[in-house]
N, C-alpha and C positions, 0 to 999 in steps of 0.2 A: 411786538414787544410783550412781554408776560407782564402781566398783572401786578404781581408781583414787586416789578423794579419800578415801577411808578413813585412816584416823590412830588414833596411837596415841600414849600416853603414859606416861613413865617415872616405877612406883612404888616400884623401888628397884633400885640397881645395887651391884653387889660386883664390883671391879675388871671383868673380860670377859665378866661374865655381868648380864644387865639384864634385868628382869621390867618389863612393858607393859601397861596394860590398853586398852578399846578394837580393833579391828581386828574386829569381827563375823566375817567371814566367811575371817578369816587363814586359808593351810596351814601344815603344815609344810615345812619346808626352803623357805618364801616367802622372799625378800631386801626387807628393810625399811633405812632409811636416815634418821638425824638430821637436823634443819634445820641441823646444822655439818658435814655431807656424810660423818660417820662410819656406815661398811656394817655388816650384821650378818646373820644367819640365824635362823628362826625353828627352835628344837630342839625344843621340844614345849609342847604346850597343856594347859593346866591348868583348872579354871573358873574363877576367879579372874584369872589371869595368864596373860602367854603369856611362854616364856624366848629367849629370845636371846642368844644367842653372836657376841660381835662380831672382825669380821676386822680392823678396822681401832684402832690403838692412839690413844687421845686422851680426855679429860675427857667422861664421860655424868652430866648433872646431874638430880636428882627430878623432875618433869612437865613435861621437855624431849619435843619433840614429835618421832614417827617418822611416814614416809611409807613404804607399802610400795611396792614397784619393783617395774614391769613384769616384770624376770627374777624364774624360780628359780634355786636354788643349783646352778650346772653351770658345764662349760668349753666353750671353743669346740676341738673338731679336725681336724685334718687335716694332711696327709705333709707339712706345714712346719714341725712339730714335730722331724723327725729333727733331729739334730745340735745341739739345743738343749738347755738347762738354765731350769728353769721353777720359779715356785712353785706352790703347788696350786688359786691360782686361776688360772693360765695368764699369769704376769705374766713374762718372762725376770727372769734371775736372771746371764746369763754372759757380761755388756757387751759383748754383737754388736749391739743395735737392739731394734726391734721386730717382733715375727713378722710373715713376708711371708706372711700370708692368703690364700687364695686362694677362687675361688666354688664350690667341690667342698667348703670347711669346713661345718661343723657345729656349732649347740650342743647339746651334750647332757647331760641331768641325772646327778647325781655319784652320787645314793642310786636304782640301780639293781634293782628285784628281780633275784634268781639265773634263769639259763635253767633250763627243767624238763629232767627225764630225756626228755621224748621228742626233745629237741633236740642230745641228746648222742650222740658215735658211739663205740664200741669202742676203747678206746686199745692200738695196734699198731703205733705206731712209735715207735723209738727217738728220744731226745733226746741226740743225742753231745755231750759236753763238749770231748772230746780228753782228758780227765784218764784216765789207765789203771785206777787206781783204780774211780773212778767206774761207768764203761764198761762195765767183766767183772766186778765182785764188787758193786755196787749200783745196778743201773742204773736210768734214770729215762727214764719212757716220755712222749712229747709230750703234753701234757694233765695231765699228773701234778701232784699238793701233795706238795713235800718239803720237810719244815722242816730247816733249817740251824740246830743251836746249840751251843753250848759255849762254854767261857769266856773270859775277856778275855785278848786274844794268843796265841791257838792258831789264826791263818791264817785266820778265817774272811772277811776282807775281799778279802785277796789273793786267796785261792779265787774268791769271785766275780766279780773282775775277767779273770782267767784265762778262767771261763767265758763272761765276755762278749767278751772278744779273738778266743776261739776259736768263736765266731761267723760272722767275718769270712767270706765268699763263701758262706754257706750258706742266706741268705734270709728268715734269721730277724731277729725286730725285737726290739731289748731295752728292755724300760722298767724303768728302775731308782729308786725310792722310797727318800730319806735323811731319815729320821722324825726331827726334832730334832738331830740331828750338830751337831760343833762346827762352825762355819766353814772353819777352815782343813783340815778335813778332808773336807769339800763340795769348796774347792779344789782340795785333793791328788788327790780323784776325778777330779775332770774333766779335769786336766791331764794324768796318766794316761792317762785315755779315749783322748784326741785325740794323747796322743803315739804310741800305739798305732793310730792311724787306725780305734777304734773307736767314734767318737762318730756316724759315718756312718749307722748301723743304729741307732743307741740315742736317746732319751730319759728325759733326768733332769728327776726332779719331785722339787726338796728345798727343805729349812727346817731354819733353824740353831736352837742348843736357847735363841738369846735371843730366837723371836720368840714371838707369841701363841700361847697354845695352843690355841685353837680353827683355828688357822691348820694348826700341828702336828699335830691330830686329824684334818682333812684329807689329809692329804698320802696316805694308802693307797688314800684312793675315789679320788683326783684319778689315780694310775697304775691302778689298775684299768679306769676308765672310758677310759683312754688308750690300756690296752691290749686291751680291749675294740673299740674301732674298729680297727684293725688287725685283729683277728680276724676282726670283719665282712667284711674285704676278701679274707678267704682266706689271711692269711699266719700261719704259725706266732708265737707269740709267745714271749718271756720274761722274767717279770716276777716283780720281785726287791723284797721290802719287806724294809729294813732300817733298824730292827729292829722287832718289834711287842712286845717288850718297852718298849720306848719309851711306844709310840703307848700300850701298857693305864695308866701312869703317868699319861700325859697326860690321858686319857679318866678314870682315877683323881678327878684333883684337878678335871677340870670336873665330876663327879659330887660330888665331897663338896663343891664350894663352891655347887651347885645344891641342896644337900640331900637327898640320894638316898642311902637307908639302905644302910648300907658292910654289905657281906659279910663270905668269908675274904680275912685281908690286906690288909681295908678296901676291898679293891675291889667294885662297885657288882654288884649280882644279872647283871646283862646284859651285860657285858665278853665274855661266849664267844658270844652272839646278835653284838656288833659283827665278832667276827672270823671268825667262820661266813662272815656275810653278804657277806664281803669273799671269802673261799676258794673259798666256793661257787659263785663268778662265773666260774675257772678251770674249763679242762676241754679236751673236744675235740669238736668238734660237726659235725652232718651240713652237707652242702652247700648246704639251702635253708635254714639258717641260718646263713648265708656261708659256714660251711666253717672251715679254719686251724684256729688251737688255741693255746690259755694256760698254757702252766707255770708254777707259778707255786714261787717257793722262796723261803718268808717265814724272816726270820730273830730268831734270840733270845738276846740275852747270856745266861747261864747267871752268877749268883753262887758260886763257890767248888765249883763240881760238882755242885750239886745240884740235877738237873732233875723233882724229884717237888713244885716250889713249882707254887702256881694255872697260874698261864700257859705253864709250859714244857708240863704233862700238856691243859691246854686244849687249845693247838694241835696236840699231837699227835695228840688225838679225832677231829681235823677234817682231817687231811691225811693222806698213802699210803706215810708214812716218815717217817725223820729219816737225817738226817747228824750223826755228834756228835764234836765237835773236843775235843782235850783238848791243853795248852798243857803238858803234860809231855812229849806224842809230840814236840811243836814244839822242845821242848828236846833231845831224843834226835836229832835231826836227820829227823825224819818229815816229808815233807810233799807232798802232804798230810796233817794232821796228823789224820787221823780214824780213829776206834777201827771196826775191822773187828766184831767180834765185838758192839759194842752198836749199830750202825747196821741199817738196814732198807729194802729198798724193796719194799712190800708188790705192783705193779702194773707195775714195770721188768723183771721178770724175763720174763716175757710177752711182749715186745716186742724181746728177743735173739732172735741167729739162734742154731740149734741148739750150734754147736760153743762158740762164747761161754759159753752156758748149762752146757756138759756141764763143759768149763774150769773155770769159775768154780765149779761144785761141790768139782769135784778139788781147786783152792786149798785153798776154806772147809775144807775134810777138810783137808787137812796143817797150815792153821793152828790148829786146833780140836784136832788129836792133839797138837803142837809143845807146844801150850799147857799141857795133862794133863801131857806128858813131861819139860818146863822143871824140874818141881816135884822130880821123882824125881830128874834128871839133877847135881843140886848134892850129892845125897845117895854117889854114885857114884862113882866113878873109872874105873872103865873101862864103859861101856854098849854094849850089842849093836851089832852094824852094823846090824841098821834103825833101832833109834833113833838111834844119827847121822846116817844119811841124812834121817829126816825133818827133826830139828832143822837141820840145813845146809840144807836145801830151803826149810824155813821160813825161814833168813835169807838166802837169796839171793832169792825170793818178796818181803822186805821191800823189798829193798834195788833193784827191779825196780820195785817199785810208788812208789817216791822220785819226783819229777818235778820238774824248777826250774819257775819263777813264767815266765809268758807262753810258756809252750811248748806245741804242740799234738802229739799221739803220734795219727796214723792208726788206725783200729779194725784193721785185719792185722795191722800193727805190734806192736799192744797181744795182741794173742792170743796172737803168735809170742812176743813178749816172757815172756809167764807160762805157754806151754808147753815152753822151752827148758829150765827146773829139771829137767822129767822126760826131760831124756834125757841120754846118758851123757857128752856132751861138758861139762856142767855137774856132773857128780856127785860128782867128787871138788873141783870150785873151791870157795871160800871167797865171802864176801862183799864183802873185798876187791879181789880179781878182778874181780869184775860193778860195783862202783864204777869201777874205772880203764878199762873196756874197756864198759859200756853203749853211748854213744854212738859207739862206733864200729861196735857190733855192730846198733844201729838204722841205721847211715849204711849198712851192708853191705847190709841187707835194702830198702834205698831206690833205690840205685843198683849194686850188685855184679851185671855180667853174670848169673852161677850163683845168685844166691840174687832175683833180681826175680822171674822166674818162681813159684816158689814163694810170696813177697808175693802175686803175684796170684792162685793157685792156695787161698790160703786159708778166702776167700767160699762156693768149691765145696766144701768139705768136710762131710761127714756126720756126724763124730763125732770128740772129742778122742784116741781112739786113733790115727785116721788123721791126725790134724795131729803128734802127737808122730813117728809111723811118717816123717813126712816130713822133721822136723826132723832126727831123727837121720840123715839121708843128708848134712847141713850142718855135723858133726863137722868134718870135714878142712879146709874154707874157713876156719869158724870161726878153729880151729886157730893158720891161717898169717896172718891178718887181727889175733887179737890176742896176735900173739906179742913 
């Protein structure tokens, strides 16, 4: 008998989830299909039963008959994806048409094993954001897992747009994944994108929180596997899931209404296998494995601060850091609003050039004394001259690391920026100061006859003594520039 005429029929459905018996020789992830032309996927085999997870929304009645289809559960891609908005089965979503195909396309399956270590290369190069933060105090190396979390309105949406804007001429492809989101906040993204002329490089794979959820559960493999081809091709990627807080909900309630004995917080024993399996796909891989590379920065709302619940510690197991917003800094006027002292990037730092590295020590030390000294300093009235100097350093270091939304800071820039504290043209200014006169003092080192040279002179340097030793000859420009 062919394959083909195999059939199956419906023993019992609960709303998106349908048990089949019949299909002998089914897989998983086979795509099977009602005689009323409703789709579905085959999730796993049982003796009894096989389960089904249907994409498609409509009435499944008791020994209603399925046909399984030629396909398995995958997309078709190729570079006519850029500039698009999709759902996770490659349907557009962003009333331009229909995708113009081309015969360089591909289908390819969504539930991918991970590439092995032998496939993977050394991660050594920087991932610039443009954000100064980022860059010099946690940086993140191409290939890298950096989880993105904190809680509800401390910047972390804007941040990531920022970082996709700041993209633009560098060659990089961004795939960005909107795990259930409201609608109009799918919208607000896109429009965004394109008003920024950054929808060029990018592809969006989203779904709104009123569609199916097995459609929802989709939507991480669907950018994965998107930016997976891209990688194949040799290009750097970045690929952005937001939020997998979400997706383990989702993945939640198709486990308890499939009957799959609930763990801690009622979520199902294998929720950290689902998101493994998705992270572990990222990375940076040798050349006869195309080559390119996957960042990838999955992200997670955070309830009320407390990132010790199942899923926030999950994905931290599984990835080379975190970024952790806190919506008090956002209030204080920080932003980015990310907490220096609990962030990490375990494999970024590696992948600075030296003077970066030796910098961004120096920082960490004056914020980390600043912070010891705060406590004492309230108790006090008059404190030594080094401890005001450090405590000033530290807030002008703050007030340095500030950045508005869609602006990109050059990596010299960014160096020059956070070695100027230490030198004496800055020692006795306040924070004040550095607020009214930053951008004039980036515009100087961009274009100021006297101080270009130097900008470009900063690459060559050996060590943060000799970037400070240089800035201080930039007292007197300074000076008359922000007078």
């Amino acid at each position: 008998m062919d394959q083909t005429t195999e059939v199956g029929y419906v023993t019992s459905s609960r709303d998106f989830l349908v048990h089949l018996g019949g299909f002998p020789s089914i897989r998983v992830n086979d795509m099977v299909e009602s005689d009323t032309r409703l789709r579905g996927w085959v999730n796993s085999i049982a003796k009894d039963n096989i389960e089904i997870l249907m994409l498609d929304e409509g009435v499944v009645l008791p020994k209603q008959q399925f046909r399984r289809l030629p396909t398995r559960l995958g997309v078709t891609v190729g570079d006519f994806l850029l500039g698009r908005a999709v759902n996770p089965l490659g349907v557009p979503i962003d009333g331009k048409g229909l995708l113009s195909k081309t015969r360089t396309s591909a289908n390819l399956e969504l539930d991918q094993d991970a590439p092995g270590i032998e496939s993977r290369e050394f991660i050594n190069q920087q991932f610039l954001t443009g954000i100064t933060i980022i860059d010099t105090l946690i940086p993140i190396g191409r290939g890298q897992r950096e989880l993105v979390l904190g809680d509800a309105h401390s910047g972390k949406t804007g941040f990531l747009i920022d970082i996709i804007t700041n993209q633009k001429n560098t060659g990089t492809i961004c795939v960005l994944a909107l795990i259930g989101k409201p609608a109009v906040v799918v919208r607000n993204l896109i429009d965004t994108l394109r008003a920024n002329n950054a929808l060029d490089y990018t592809v969006i794979i989203a779904t709104s929180s009123s569609e199916p959820a097995p459609l929802i559960f989709l939507t991480p493999k669907t950018a994965i596997t998107y930016a997976e081809y891209f990688q194949k091709q040799g290009k750097d990627v970045l690929l952005i899931l937001d939020d997998l807080g979400s997706h383990a909900k989702i993945y939640r309630e198709i486990s308890l209404l499939g009957g799959k004995a609930p763990g801690r917080q009622s979520y199902p024993g294998d929720i950290f296998y689902q998101h493994a399996h998705l992270l572990e796909r990222a990375g940076k891989f040798l050349p006869q494995y195309g080559g390119g590379s996957i960042t990838a920065l999955p992200v997670i709302e955070l309830s009320l601060n407390d990132f010790t619940t199942l899923i926030p510690t999950n994905v931290m197991s599984m990835t080379d850091g975190h970024l952790l917003f806190r919506a008090n800094l956002r209030s204080q006027g920080q932003t980015p609003a990310i907490d220096i002292s609990l962030s990490v990037s375990r494999v970024g730092r590696q992948t600075q050039n030296h003077v970066s590295n030796l910098l961004s020590t120096r920082v960490r030390q004056v914020l980390s004394a600043a912070a010891d000294l705060e406590t004492i300093s309230r108790f006090s009235s008059e404190l030594p001259p080094e401890t005001q100097l450090t405590l000033r350093r530290k807030d002008l270091i703050i007030e340095l690391l500030k950045q508005d939304p869609l602006t990109a800071i050059p990596t010299p820039i960014q160096v020059i920026l956070l070695g100027l504290p230490f030198t004496t043209f800055l020692q006795d200014k306040n924070r004040a100061f550095v607020e009214k006169n930053k951008k004039v003092i980036i515009e100087a080192f961009l274009k100021h006859p006297s101080l270009v040279p130097i900008t470009k002179a900063v690459s060559k340097l050996k060590t943060d003594e000799e970037l400070i030793k240089l800035l201080e000859g930039t007292g007197q420009i300074l000076a008359k520039i922000c007078q």
